[in-house]
Backbone as JSON, one array per atom type, in Angstrom:
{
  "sequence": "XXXXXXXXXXXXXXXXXXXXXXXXXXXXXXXXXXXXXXXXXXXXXXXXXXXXXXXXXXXXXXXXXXXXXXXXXXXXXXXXXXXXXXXXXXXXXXXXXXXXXXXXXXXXXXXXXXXXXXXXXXXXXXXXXXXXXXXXX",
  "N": [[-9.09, -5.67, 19.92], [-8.61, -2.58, 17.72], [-6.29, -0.92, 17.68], [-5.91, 2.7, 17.24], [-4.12, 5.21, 14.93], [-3.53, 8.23, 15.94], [-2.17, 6.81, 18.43], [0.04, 5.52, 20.34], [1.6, 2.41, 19.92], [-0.31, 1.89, 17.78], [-2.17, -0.21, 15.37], [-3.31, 0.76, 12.65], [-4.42, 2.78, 10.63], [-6.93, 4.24, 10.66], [-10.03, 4.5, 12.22], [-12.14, 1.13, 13.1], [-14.97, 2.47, 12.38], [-14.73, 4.43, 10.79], [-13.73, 3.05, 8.44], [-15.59, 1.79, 7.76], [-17.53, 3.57, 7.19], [-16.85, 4.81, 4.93], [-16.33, 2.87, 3.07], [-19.24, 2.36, 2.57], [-20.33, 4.56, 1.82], [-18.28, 4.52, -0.98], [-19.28, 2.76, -2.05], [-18.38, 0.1, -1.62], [-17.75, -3.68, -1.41], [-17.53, -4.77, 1.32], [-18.66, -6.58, 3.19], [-17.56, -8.26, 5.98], [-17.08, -9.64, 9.03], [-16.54, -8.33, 12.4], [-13.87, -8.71, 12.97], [-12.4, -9.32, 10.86], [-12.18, -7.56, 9.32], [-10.62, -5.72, 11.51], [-8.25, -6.76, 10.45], [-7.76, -6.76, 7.64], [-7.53, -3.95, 7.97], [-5.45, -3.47, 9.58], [-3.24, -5.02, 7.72], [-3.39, -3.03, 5.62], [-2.51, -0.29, 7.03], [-0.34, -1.39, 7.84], [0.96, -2.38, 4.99], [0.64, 0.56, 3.48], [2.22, 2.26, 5.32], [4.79, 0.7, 4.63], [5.66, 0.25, 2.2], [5.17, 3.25, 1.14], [6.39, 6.74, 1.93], [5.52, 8.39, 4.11], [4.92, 11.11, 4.96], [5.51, 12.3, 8.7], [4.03, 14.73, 9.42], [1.62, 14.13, 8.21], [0.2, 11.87, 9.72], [-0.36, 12.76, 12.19], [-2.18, 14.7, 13.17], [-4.02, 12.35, 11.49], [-3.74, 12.24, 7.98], [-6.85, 12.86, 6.37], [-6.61, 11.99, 3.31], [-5.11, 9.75, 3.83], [-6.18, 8.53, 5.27], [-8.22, 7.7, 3.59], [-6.78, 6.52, 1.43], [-6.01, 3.95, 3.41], [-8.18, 3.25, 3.83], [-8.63, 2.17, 0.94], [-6.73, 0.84, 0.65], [-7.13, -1.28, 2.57], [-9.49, -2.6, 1.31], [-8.12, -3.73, -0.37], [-6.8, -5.56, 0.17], [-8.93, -7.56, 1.15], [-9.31, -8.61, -0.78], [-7.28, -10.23, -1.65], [-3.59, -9.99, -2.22], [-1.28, -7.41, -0.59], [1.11, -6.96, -0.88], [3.13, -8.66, -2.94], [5.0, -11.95, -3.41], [7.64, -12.45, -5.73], [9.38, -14.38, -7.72], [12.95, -15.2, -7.97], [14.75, -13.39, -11.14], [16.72, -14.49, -13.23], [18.05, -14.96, -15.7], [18.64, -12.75, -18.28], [19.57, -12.68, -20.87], [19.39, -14.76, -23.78], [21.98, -16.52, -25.55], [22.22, -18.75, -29.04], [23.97, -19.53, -31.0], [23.04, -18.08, -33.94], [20.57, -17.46, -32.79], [18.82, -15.45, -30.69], [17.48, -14.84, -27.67], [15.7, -12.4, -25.78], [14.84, -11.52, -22.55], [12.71, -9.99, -19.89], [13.05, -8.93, -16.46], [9.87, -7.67, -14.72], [9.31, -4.19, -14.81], [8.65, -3.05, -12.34], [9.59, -4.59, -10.72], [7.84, -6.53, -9.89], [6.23, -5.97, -8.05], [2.93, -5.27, -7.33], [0.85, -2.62, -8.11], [-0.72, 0.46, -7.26], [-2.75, 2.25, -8.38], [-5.49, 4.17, -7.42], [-4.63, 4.84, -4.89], [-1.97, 5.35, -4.7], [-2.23, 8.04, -6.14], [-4.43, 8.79, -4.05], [-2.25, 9.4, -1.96], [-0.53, 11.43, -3.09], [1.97, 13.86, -2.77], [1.64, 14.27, -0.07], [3.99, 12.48, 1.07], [7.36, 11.45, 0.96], [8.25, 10.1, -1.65], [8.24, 7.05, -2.5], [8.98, 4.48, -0.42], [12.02, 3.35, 1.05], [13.62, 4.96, -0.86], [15.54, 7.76, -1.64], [15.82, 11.26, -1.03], [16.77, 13.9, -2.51], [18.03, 16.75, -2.17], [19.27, 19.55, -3.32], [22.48, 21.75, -2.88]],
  "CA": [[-9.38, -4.26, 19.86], [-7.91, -1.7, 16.92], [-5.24, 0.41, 18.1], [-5.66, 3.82, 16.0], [-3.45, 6.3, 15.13], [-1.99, 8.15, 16.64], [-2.01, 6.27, 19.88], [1.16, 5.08, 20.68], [2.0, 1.08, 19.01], [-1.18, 1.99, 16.7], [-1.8, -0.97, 13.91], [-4.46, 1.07, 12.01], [-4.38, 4.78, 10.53], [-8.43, 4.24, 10.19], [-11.09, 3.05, 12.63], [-13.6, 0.67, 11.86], [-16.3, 3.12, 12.02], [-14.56, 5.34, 9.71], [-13.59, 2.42, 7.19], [-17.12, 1.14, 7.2], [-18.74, 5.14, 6.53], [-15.57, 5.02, 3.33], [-17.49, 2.09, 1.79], [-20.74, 2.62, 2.11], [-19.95, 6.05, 0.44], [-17.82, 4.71, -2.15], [-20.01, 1.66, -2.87], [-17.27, -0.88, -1.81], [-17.9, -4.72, -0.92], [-17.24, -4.69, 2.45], [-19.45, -7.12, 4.11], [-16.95, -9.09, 6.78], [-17.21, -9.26, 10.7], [-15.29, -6.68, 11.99], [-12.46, -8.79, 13.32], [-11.65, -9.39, 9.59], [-11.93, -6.23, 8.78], [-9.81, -5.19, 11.58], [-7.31, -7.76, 10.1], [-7.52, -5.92, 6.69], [-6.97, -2.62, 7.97], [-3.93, -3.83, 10.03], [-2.68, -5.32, 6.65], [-3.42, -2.25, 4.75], [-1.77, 0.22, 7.56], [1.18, -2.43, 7.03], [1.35, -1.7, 3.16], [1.08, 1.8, 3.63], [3.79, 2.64, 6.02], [6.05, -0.52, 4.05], [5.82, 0.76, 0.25], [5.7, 4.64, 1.19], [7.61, 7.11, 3.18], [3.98, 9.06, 4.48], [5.41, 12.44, 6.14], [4.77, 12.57, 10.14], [2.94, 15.81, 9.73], [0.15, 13.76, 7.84], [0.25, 10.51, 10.46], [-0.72, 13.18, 13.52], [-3.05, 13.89, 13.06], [-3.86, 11.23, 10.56], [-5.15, 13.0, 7.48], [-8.08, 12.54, 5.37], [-6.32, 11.33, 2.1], [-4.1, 8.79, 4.29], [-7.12, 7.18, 5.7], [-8.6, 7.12, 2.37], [-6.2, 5.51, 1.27], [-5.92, 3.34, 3.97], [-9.24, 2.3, 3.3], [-8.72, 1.71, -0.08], [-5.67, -0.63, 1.15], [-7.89, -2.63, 3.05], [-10.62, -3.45, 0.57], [-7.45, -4.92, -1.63], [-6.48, -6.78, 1.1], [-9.9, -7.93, 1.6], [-9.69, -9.79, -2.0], [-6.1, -10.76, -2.1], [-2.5, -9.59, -1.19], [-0.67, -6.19, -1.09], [2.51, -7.53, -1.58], [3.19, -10.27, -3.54], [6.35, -12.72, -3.29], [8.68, -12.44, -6.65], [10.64, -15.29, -7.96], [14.54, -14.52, -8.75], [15.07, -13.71, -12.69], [18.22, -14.61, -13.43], [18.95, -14.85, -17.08], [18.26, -11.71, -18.92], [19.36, -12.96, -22.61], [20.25, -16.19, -23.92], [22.24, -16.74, -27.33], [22.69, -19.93, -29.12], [24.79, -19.6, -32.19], [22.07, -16.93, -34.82], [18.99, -17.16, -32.08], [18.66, -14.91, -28.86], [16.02, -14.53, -26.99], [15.78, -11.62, -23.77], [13.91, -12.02, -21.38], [13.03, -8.87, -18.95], [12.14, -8.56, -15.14], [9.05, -6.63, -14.31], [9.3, -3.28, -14.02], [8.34, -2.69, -10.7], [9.65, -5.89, -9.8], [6.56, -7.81, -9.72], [4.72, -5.92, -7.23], [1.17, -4.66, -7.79], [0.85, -0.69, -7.66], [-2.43, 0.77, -7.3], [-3.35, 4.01, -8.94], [-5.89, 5.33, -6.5], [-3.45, 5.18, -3.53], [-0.52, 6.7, -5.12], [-3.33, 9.31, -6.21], [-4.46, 9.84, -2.77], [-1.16, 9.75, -0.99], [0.31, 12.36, -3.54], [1.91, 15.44, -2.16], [1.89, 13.78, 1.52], [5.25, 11.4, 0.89], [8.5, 11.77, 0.26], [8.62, 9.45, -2.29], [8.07, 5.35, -1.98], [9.92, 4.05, 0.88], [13.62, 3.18, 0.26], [13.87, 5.82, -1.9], [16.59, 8.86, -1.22], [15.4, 12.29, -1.62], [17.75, 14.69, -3.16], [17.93, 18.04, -1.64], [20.37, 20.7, -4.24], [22.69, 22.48, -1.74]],
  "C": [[-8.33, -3.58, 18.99], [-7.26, -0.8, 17.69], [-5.48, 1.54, 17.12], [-5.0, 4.86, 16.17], [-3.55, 7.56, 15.31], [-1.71, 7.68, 17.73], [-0.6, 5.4, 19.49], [1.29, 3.42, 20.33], [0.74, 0.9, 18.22], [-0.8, 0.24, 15.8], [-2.83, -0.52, 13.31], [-4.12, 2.69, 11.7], [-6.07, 5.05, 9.84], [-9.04, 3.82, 11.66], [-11.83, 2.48, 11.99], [-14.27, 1.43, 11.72], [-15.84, 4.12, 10.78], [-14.24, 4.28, 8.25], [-14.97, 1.98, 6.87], [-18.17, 2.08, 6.37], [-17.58, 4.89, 4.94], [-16.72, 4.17, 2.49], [-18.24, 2.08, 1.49], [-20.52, 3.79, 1.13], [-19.62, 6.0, -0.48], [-18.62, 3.46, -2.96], [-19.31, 0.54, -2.63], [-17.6, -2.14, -0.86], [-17.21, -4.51, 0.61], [-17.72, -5.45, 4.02], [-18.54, -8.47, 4.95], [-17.54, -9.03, 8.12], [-15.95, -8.42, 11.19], [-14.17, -7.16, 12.58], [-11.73, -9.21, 11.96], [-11.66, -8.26, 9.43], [-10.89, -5.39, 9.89], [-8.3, -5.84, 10.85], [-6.74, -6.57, 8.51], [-7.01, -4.65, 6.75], [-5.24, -2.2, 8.65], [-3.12, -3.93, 8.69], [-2.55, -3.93, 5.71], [-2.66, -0.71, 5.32], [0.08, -0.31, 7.38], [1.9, -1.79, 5.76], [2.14, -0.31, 3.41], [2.62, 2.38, 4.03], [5.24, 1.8, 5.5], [6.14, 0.35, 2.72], [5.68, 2.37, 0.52], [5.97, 5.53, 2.45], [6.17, 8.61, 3.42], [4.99, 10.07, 5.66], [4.58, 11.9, 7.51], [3.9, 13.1, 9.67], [1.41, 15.32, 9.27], [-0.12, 12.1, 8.74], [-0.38, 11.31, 12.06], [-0.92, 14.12, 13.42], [-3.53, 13.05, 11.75], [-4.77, 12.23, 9.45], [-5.62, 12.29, 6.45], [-7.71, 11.21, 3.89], [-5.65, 9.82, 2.64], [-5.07, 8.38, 4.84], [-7.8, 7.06, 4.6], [-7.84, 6.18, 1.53], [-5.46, 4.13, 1.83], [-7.27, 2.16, 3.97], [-9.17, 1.51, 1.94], [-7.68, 0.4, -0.21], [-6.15, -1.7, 1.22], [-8.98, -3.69, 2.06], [-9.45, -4.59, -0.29], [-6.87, -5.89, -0.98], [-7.11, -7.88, 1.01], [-10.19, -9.12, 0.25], [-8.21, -10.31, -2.47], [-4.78, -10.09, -1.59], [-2.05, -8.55, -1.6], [0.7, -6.69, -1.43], [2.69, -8.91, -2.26], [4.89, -10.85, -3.39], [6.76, -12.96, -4.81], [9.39, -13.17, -6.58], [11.78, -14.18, -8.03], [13.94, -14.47, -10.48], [16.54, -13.57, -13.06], [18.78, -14.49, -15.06], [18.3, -13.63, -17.36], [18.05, -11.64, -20.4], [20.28, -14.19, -22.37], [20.94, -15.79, -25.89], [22.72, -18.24, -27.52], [23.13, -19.85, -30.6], [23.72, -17.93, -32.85], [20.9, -16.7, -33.63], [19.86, -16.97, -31.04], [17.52, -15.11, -29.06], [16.59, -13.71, -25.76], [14.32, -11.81, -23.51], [13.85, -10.4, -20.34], [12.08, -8.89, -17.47], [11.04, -7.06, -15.38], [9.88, -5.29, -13.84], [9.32, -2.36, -12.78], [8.78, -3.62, -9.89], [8.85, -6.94, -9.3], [5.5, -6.93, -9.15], [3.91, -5.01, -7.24], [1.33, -2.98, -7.21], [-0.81, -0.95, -7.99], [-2.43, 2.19, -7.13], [-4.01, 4.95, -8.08], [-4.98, 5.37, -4.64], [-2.46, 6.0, -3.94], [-1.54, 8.07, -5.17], [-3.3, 9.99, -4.71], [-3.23, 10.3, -1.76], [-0.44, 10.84, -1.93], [0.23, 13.35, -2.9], [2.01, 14.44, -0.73], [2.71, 12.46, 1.76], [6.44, 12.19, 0.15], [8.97, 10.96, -0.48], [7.56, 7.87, -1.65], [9.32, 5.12, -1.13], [11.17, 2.9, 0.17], [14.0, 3.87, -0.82], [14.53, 7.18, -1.08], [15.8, 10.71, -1.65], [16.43, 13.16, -1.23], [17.98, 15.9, -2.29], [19.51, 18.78, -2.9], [20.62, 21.57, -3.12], [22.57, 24.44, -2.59]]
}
């Protein structure tokens, strides 16, 4: 059984019935049994709350854009992983007498961003999680 938020050790900021009305609406593959799909939405509540720093005030009550994009979590779940595991990169540049070569880590560090989430979570985060926010006294 889905715990949903806001109930107290929640693993979901969706129910199924509300992730299942998302897809039909948006057109989105979605045809599992629903203990995979609660699996996905666990995983995609996971993400969420791991990669950004989602204000309370929009977690209780849970709003609109944050289960949309909770849905939209899940479907990427549903075909592969939100986080991915990153080797080390250790050299950066090599030289051997006249020839370099650099070499550069990913940007992001390897791991996969996704456009319509940042989208919908904009404005209701203080950033991506582990990230400091400034305040000017």
């Amino acid at each position: 059984m889905l715990i949903v938020a806001p109930a107290a050790g929640y693993e979901s900021l969706v129910t199924l019935e509300t992730a299942d009305a998302y897809m039909l609406k948006m057109g989105s593959p979605w045809e599992w049994t629903d203990g995979r799909k609660e699996t996905y939405l666990r995983r995609a509540t996971q993400y969420l709350l791991s990669a950004y720093a989602i204000r309370p005030e929009y977690l209780d009550p849970v709003a609109a854009n944050v289960q949309a994009a909770c849905c939209e979590a899940a479907l990427r779940a549903s075909t592969g992983n939100l986080f991915e595991d990153v080797a080390a990169q250790y050299v950066q540049s090599v030289s051997v007498g006249p020839v370099s070569k650099t070499m550069s880590a990913p940007a992001n560090r390897g791991q996969a961003r996704f456009a319509v989430i940042d989208a919908l979570l904009r404005g209701l985060t203080d950033g991506m999680s582990g990230t400091v926010k400034l305040v000017r006294a």
